[in-house]
mmCIF file of the N, C-alpha and C atoms, coordinates in Angstrom:
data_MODEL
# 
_entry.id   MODEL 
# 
loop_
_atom_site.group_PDB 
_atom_site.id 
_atom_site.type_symbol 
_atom_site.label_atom_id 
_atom_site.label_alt_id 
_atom_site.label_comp_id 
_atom_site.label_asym_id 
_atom_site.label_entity_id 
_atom_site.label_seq_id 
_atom_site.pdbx_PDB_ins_code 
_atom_site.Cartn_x 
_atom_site.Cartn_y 
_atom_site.Cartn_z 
_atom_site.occupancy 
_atom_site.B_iso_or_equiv 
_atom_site.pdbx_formal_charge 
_atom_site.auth_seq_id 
_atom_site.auth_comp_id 
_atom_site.auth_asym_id 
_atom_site.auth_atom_id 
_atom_site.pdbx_PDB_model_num 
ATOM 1   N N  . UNK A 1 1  ? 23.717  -17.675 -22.589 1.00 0.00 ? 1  UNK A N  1 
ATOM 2   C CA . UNK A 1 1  ? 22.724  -18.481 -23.264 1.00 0.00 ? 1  UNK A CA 1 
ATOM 3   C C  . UNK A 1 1  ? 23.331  -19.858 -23.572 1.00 0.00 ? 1  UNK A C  1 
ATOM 4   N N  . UNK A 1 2  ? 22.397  -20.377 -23.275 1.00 0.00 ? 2  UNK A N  1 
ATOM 5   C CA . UNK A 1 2  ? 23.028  -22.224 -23.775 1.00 0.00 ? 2  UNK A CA 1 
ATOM 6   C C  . UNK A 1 2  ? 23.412  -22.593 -25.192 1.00 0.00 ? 2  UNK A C  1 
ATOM 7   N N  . UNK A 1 3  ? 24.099  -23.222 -25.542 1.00 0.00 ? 3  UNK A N  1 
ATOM 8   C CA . UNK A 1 3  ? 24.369  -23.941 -26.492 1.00 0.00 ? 3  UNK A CA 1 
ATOM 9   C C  . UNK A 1 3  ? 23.280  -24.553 -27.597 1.00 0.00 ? 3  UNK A C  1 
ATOM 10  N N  . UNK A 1 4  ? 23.523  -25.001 -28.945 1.00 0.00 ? 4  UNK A N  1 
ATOM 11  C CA . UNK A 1 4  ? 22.725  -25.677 -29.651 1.00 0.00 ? 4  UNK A CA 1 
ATOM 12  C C  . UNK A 1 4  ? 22.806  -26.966 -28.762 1.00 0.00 ? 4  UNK A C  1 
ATOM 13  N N  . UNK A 1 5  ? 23.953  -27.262 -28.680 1.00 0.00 ? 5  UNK A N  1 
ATOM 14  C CA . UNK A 1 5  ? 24.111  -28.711 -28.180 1.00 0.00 ? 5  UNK A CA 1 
ATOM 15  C C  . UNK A 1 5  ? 23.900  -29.121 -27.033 1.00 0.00 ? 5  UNK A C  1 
ATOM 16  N N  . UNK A 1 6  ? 22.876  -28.122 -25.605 1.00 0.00 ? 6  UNK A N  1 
ATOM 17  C CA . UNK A 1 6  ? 22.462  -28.683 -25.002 1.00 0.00 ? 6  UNK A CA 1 
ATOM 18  C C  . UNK A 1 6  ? 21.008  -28.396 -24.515 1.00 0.00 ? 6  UNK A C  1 
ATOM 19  N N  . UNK A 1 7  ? 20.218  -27.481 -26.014 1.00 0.00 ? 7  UNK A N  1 
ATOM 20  C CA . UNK A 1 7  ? 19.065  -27.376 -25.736 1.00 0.00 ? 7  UNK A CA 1 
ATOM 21  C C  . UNK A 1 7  ? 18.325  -27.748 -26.813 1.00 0.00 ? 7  UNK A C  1 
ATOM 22  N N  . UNK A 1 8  ? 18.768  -27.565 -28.062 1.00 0.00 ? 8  UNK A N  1 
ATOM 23  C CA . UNK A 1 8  ? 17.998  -28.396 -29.439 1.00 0.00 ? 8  UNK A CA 1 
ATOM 24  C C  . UNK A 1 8  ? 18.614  -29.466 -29.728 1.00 0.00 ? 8  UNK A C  1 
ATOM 25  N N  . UNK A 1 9  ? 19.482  -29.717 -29.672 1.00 0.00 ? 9  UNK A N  1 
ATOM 26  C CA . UNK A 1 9  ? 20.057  -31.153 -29.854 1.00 0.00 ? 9  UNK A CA 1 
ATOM 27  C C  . UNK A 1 9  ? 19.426  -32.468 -29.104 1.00 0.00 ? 9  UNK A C  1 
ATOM 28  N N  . UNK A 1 10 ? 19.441  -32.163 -27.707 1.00 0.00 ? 10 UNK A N  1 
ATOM 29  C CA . UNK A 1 10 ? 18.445  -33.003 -27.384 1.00 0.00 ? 10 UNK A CA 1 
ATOM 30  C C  . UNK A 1 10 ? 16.924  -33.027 -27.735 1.00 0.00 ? 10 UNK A C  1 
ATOM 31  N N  . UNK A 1 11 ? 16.383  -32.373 -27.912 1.00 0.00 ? 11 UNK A N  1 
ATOM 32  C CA . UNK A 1 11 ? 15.285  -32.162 -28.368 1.00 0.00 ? 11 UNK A CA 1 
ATOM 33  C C  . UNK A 1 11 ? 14.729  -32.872 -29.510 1.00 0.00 ? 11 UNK A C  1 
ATOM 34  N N  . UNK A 1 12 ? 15.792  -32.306 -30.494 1.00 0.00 ? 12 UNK A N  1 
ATOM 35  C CA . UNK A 1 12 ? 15.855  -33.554 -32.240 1.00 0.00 ? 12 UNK A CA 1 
ATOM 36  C C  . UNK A 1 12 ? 16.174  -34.756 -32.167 1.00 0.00 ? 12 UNK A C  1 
ATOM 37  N N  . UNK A 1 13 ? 16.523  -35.264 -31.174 1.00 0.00 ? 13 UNK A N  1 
ATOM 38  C CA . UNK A 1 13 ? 17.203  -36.970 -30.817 1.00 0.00 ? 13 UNK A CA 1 
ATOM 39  C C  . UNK A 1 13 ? 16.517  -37.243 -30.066 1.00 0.00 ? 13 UNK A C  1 
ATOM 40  N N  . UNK A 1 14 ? 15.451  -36.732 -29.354 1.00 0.00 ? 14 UNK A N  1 
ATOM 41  C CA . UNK A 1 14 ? 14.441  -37.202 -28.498 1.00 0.00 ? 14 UNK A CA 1 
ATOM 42  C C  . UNK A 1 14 ? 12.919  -37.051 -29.404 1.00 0.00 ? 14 UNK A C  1 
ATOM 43  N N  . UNK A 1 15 ? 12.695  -36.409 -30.276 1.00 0.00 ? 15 UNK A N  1 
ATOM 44  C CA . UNK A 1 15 ? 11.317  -36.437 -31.215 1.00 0.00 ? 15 UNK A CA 1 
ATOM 45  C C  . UNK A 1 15 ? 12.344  -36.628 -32.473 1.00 0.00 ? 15 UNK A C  1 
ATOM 46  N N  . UNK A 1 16 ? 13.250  -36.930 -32.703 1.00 0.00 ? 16 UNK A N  1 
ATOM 47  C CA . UNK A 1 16 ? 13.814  -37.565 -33.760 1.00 0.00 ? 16 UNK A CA 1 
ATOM 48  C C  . UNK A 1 16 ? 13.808  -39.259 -33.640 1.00 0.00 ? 16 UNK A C  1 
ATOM 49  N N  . UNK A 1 17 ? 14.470  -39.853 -32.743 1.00 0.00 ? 17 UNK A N  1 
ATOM 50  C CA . UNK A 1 17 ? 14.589  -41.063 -32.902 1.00 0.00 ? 17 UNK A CA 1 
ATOM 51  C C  . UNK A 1 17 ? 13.414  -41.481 -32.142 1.00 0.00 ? 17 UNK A C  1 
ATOM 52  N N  . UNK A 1 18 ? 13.066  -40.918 -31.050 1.00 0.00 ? 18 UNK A N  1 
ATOM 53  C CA . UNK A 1 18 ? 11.628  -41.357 -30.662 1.00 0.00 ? 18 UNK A CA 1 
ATOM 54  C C  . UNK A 1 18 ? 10.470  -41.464 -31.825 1.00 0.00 ? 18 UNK A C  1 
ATOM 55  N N  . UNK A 1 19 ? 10.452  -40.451 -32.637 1.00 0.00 ? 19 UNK A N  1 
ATOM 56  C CA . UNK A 1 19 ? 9.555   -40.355 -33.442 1.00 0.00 ? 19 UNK A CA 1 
ATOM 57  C C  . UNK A 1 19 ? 9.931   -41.533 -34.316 1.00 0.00 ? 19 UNK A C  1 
ATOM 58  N N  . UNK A 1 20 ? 10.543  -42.137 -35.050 1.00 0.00 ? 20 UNK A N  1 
ATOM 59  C CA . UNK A 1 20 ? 11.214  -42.988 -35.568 1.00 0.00 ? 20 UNK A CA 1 
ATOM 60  C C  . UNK A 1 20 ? 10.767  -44.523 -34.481 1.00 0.00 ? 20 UNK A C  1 
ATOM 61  N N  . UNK A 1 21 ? 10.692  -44.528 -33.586 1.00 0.00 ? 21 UNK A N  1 
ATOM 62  C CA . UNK A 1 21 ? 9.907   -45.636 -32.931 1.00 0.00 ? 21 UNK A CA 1 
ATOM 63  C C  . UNK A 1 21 ? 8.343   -45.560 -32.969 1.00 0.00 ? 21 UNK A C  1 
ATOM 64  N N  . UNK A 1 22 ? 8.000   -44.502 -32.428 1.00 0.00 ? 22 UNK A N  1 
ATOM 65  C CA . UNK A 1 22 ? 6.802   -43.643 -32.832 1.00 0.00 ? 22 UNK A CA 1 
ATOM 66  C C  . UNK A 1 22 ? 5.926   -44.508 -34.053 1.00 0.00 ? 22 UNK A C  1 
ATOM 67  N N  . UNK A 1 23 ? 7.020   -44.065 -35.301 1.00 0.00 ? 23 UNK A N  1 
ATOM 68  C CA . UNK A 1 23 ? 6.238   -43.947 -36.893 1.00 0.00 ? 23 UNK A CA 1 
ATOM 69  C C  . UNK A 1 23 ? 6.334   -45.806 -36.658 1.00 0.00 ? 23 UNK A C  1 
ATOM 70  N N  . UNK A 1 24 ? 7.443   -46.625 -36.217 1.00 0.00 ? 24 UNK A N  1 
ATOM 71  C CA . UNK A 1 24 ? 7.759   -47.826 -36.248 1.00 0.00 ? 24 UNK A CA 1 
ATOM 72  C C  . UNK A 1 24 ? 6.267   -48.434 -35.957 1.00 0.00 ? 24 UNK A C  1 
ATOM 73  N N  . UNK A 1 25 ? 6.187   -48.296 -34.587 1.00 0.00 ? 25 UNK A N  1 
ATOM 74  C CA . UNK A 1 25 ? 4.958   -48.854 -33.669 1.00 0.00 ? 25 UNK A CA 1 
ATOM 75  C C  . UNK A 1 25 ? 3.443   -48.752 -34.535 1.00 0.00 ? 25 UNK A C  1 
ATOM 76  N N  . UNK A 1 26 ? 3.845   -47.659 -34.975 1.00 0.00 ? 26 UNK A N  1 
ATOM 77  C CA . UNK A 1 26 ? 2.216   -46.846 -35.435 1.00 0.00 ? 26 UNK A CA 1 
ATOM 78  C C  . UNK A 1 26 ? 2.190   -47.835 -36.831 1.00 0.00 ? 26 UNK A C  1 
ATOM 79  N N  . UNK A 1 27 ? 3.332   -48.338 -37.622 1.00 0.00 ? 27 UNK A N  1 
ATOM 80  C CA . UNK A 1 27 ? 2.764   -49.080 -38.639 1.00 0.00 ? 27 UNK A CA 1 
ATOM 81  C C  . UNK A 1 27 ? 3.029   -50.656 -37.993 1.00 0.00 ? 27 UNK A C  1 
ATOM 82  N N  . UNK A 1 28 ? 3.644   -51.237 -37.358 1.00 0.00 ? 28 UNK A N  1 
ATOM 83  C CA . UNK A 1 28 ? 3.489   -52.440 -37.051 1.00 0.00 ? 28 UNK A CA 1 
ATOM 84  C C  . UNK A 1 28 ? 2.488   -52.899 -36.435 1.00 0.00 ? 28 UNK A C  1 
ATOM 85  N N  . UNK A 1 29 ? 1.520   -51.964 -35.735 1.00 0.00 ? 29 UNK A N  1 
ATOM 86  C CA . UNK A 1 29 ? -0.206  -51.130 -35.582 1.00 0.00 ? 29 UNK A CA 1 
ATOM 87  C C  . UNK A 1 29 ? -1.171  -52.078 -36.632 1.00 0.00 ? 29 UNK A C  1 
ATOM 88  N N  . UNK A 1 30 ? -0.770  -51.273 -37.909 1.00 0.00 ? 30 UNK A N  1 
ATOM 89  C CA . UNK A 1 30 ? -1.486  -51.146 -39.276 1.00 0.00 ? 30 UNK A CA 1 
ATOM 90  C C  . UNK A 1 30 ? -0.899  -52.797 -39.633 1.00 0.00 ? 30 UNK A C  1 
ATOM 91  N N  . UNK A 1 31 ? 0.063   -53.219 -39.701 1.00 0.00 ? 31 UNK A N  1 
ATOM 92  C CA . UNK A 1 31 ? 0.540   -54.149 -40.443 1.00 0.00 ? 31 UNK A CA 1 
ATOM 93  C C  . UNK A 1 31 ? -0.472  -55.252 -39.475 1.00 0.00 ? 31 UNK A C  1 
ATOM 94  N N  . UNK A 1 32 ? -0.438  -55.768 -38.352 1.00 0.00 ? 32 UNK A N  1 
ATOM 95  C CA . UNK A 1 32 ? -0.737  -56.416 -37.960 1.00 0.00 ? 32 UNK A CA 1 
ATOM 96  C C  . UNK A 1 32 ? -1.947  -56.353 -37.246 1.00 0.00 ? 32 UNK A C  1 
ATOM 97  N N  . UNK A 1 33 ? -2.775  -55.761 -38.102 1.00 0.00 ? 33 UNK A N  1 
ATOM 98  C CA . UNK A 1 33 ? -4.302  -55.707 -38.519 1.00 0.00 ? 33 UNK A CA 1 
ATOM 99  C C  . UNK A 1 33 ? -4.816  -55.589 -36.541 1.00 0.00 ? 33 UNK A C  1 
ATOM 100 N N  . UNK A 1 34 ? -3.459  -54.657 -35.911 1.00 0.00 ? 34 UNK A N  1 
ATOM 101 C CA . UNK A 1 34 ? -4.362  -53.861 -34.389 1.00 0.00 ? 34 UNK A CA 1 
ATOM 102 C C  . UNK A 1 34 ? -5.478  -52.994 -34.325 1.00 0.00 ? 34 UNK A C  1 
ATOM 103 N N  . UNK A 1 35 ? -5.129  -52.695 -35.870 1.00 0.00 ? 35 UNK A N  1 
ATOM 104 C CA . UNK A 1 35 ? -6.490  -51.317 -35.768 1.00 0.00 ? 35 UNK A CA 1 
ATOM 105 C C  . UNK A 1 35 ? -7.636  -51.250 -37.079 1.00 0.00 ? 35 UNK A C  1 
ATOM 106 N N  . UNK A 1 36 ? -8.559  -51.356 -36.804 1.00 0.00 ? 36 UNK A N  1 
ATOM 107 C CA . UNK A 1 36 ? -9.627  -51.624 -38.045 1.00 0.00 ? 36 UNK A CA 1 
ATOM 108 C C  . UNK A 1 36 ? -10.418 -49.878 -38.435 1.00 0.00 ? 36 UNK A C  1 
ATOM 109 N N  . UNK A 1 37 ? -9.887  -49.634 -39.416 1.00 0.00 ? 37 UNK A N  1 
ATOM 110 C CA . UNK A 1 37 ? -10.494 -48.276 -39.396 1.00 0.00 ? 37 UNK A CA 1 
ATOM 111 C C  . UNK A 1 37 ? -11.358 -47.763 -39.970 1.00 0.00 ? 37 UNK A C  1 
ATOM 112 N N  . UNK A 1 38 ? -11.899 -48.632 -40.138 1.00 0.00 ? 38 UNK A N  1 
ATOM 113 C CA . UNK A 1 38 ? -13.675 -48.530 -40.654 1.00 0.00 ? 38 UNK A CA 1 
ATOM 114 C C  . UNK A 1 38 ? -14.164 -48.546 -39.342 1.00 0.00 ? 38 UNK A C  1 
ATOM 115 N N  . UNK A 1 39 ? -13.699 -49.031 -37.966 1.00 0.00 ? 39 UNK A N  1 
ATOM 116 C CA . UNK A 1 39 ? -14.069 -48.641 -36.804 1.00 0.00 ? 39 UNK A CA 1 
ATOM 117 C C  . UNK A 1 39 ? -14.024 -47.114 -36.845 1.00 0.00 ? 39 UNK A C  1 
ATOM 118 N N  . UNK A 1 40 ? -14.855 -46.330 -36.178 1.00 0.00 ? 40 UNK A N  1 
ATOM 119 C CA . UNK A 1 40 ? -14.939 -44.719 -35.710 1.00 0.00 ? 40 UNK A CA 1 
ATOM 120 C C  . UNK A 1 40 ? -13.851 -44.656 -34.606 1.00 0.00 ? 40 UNK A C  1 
ATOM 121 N N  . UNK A 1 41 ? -14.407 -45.572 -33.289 1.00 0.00 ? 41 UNK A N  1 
ATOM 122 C CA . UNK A 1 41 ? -13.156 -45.417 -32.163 1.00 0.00 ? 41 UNK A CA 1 
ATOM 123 C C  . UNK A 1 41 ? -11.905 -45.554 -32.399 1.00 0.00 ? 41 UNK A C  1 
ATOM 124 N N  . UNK A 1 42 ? -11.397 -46.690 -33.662 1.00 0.00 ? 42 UNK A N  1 
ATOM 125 C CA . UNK A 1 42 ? -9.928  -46.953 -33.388 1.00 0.00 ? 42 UNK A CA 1 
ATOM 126 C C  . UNK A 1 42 ? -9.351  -45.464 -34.533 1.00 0.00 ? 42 UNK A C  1 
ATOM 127 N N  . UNK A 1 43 ? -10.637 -45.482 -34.865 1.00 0.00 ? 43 UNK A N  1 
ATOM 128 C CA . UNK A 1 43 ? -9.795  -43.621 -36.290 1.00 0.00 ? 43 UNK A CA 1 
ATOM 129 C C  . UNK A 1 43 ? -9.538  -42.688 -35.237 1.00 0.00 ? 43 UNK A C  1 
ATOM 130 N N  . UNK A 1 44 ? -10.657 -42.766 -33.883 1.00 0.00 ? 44 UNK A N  1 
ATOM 131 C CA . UNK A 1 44 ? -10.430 -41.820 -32.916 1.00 0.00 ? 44 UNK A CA 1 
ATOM 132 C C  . UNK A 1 44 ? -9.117  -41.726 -32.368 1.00 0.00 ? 44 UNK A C  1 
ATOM 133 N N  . UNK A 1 45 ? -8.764  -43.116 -31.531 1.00 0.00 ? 45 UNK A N  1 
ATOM 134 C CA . UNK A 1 45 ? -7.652  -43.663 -30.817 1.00 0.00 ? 45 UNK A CA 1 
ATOM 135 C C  . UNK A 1 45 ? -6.585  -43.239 -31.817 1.00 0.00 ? 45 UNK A C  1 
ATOM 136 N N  . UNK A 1 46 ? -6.869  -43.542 -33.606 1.00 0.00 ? 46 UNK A N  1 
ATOM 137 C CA . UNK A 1 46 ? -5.249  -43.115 -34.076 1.00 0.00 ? 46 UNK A CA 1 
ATOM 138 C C  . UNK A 1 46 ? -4.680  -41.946 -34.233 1.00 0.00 ? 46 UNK A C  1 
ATOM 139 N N  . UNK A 1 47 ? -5.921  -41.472 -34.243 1.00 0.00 ? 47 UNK A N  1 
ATOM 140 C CA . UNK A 1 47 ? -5.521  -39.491 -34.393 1.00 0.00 ? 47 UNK A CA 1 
ATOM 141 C C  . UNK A 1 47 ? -5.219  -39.181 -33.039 1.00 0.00 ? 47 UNK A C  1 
ATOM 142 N N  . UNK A 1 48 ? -5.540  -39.312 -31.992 1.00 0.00 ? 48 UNK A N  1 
ATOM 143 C CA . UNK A 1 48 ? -5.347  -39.369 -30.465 1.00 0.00 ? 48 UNK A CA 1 
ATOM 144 C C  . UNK A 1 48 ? -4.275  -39.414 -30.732 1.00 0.00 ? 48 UNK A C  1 
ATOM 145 N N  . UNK A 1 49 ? -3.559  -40.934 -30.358 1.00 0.00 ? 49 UNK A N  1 
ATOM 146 C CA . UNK A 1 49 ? -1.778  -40.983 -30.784 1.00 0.00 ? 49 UNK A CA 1 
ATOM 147 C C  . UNK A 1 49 ? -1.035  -39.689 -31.389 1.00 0.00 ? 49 UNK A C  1 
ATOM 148 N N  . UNK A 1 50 ? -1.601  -39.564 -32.418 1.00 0.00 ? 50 UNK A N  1 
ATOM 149 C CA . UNK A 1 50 ? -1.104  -39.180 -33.497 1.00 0.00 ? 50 UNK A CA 1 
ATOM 150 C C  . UNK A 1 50 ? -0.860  -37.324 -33.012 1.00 0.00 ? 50 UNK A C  1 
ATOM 151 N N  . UNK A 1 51 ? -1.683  -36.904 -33.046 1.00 0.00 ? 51 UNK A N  1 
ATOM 152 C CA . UNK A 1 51 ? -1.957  -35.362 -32.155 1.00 0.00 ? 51 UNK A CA 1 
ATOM 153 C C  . UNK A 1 51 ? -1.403  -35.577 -30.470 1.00 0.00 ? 51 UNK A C  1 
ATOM 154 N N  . UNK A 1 52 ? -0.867  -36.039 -29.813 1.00 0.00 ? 52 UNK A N  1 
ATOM 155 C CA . UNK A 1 52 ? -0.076  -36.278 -28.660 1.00 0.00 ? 52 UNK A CA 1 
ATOM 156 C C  . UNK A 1 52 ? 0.890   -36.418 -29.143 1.00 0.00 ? 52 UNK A C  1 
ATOM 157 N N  . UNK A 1 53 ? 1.784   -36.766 -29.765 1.00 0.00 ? 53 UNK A N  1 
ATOM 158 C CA . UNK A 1 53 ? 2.825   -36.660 -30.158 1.00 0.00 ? 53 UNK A CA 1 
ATOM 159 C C  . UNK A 1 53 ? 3.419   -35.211 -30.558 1.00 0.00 ? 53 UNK A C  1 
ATOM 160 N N  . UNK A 1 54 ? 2.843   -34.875 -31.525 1.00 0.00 ? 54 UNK A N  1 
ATOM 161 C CA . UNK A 1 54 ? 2.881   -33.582 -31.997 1.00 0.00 ? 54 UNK A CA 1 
ATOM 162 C C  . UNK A 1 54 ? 2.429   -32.770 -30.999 1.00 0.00 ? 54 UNK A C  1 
ATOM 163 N N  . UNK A 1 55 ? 1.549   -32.694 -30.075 1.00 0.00 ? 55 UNK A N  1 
ATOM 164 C CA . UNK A 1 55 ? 1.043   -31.625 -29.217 1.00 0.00 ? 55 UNK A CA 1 
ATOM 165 C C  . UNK A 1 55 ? 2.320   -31.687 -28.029 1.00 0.00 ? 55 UNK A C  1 
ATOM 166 N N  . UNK A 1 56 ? 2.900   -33.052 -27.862 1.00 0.00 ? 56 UNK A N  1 
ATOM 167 C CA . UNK A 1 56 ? 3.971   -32.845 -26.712 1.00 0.00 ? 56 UNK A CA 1 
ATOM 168 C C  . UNK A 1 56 ? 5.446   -32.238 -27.069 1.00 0.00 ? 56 UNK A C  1 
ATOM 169 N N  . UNK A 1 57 ? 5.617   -32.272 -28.523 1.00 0.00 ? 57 UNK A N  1 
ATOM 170 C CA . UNK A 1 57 ? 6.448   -32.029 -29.369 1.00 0.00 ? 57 UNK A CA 1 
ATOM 171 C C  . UNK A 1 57 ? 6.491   -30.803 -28.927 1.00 0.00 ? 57 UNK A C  1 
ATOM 172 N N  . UNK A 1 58 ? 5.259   -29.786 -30.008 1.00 0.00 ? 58 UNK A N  1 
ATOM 173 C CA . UNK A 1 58 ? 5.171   -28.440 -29.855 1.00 0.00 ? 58 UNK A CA 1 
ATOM 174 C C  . UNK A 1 58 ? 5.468   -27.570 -28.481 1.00 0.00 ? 58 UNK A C  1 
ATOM 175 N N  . UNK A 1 59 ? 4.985   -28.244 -27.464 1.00 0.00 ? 59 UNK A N  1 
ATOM 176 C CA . UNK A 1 59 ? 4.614   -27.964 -25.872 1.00 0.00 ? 59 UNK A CA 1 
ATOM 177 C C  . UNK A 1 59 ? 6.357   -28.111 -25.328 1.00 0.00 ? 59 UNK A C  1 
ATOM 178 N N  . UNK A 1 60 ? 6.852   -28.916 -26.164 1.00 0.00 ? 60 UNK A N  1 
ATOM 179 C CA . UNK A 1 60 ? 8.200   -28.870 -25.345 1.00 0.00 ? 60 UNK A CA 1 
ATOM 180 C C  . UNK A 1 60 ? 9.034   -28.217 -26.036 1.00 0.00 ? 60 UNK A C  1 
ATOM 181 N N  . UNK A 1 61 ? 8.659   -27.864 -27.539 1.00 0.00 ? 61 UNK A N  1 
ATOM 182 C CA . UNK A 1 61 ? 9.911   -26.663 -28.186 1.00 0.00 ? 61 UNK A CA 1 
ATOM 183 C C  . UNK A 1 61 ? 9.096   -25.665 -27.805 1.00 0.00 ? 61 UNK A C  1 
ATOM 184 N N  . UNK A 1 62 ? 7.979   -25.049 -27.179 1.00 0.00 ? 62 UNK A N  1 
ATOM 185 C CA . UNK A 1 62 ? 7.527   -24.001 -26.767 1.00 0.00 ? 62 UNK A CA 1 
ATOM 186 C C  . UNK A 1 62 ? 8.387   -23.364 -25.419 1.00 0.00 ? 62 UNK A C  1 
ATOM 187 N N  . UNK A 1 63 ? 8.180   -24.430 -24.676 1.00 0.00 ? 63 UNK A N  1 
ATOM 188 C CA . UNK A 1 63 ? 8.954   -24.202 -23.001 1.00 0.00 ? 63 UNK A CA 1 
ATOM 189 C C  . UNK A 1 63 ? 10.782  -23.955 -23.462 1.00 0.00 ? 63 UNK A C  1 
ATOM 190 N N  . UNK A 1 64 ? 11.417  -24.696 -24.773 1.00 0.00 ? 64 UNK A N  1 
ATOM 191 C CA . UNK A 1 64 ? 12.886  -24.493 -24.497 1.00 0.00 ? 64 UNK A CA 1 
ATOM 192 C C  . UNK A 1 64 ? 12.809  -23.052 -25.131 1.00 0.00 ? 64 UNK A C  1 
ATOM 193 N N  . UNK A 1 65 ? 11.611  -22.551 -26.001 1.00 0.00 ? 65 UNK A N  1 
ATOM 194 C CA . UNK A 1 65 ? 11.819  -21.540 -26.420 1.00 0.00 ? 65 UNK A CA 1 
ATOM 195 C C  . UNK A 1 65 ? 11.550  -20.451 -25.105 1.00 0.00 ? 65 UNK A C  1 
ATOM 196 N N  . UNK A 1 66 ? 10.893  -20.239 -24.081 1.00 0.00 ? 66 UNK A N  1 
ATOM 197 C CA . UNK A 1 66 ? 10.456  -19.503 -23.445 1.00 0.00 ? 66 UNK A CA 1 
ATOM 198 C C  . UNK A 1 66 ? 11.601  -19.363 -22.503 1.00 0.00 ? 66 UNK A C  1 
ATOM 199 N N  . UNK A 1 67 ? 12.215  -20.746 -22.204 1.00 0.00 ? 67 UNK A N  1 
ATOM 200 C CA . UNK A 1 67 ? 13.407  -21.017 -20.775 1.00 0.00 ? 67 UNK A CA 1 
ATOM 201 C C  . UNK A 1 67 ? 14.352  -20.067 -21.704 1.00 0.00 ? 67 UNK A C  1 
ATOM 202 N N  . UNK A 1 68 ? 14.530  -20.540 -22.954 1.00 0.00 ? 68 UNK A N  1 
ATOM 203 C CA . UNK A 1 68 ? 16.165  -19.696 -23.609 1.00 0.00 ? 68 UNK A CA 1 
ATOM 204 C C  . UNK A 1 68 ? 15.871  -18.093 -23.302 1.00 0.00 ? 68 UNK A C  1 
ATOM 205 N N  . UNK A 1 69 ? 14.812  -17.389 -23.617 1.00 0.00 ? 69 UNK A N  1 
ATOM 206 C CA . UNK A 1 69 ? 14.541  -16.017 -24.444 1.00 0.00 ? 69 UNK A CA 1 
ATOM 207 C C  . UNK A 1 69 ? 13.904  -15.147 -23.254 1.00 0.00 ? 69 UNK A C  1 
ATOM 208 N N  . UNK A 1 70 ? 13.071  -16.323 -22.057 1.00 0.00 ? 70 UNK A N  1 
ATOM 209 C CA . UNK A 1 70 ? 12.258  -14.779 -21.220 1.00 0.00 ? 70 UNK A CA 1 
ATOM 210 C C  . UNK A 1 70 ? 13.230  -14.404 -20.383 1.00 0.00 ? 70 UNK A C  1 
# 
């Protein structure tokens, strides 16, 4: 079986510091008045973002869980 350090480790430094650009982008977004959210579409578009992240997240600690264990 593999290591912490070459199957969760990358994992946390890739939705760790990504996410950390991620959260960056998503408020320099907000700061610089990209998204008006009294608009319906751009509330759509931010939850979009927002649930892709997390859904690719989940989807990829799902697969290291399945590659380690089946």
């Amino acid at each position: 079986m593999p290591s912490f350090f070459n199957t969760w480790l990358p994992f946390i430094y890739l939705y760790g510091v990504g996410g950390l650009f991620f959260l960056g982008g998503m408020i320099i977004i907000r700061k610089a008045k990209g998204i008006d959210m009294r608009l319906k579409r751009h509330r759509f578009w931010w939850k979009v973002l927002i649930f892709g992240f997390f859904y690719f997240m989940i989807m990829h600690a799902l697969l290291i869980i399945v590659a380690l264990y089946w």
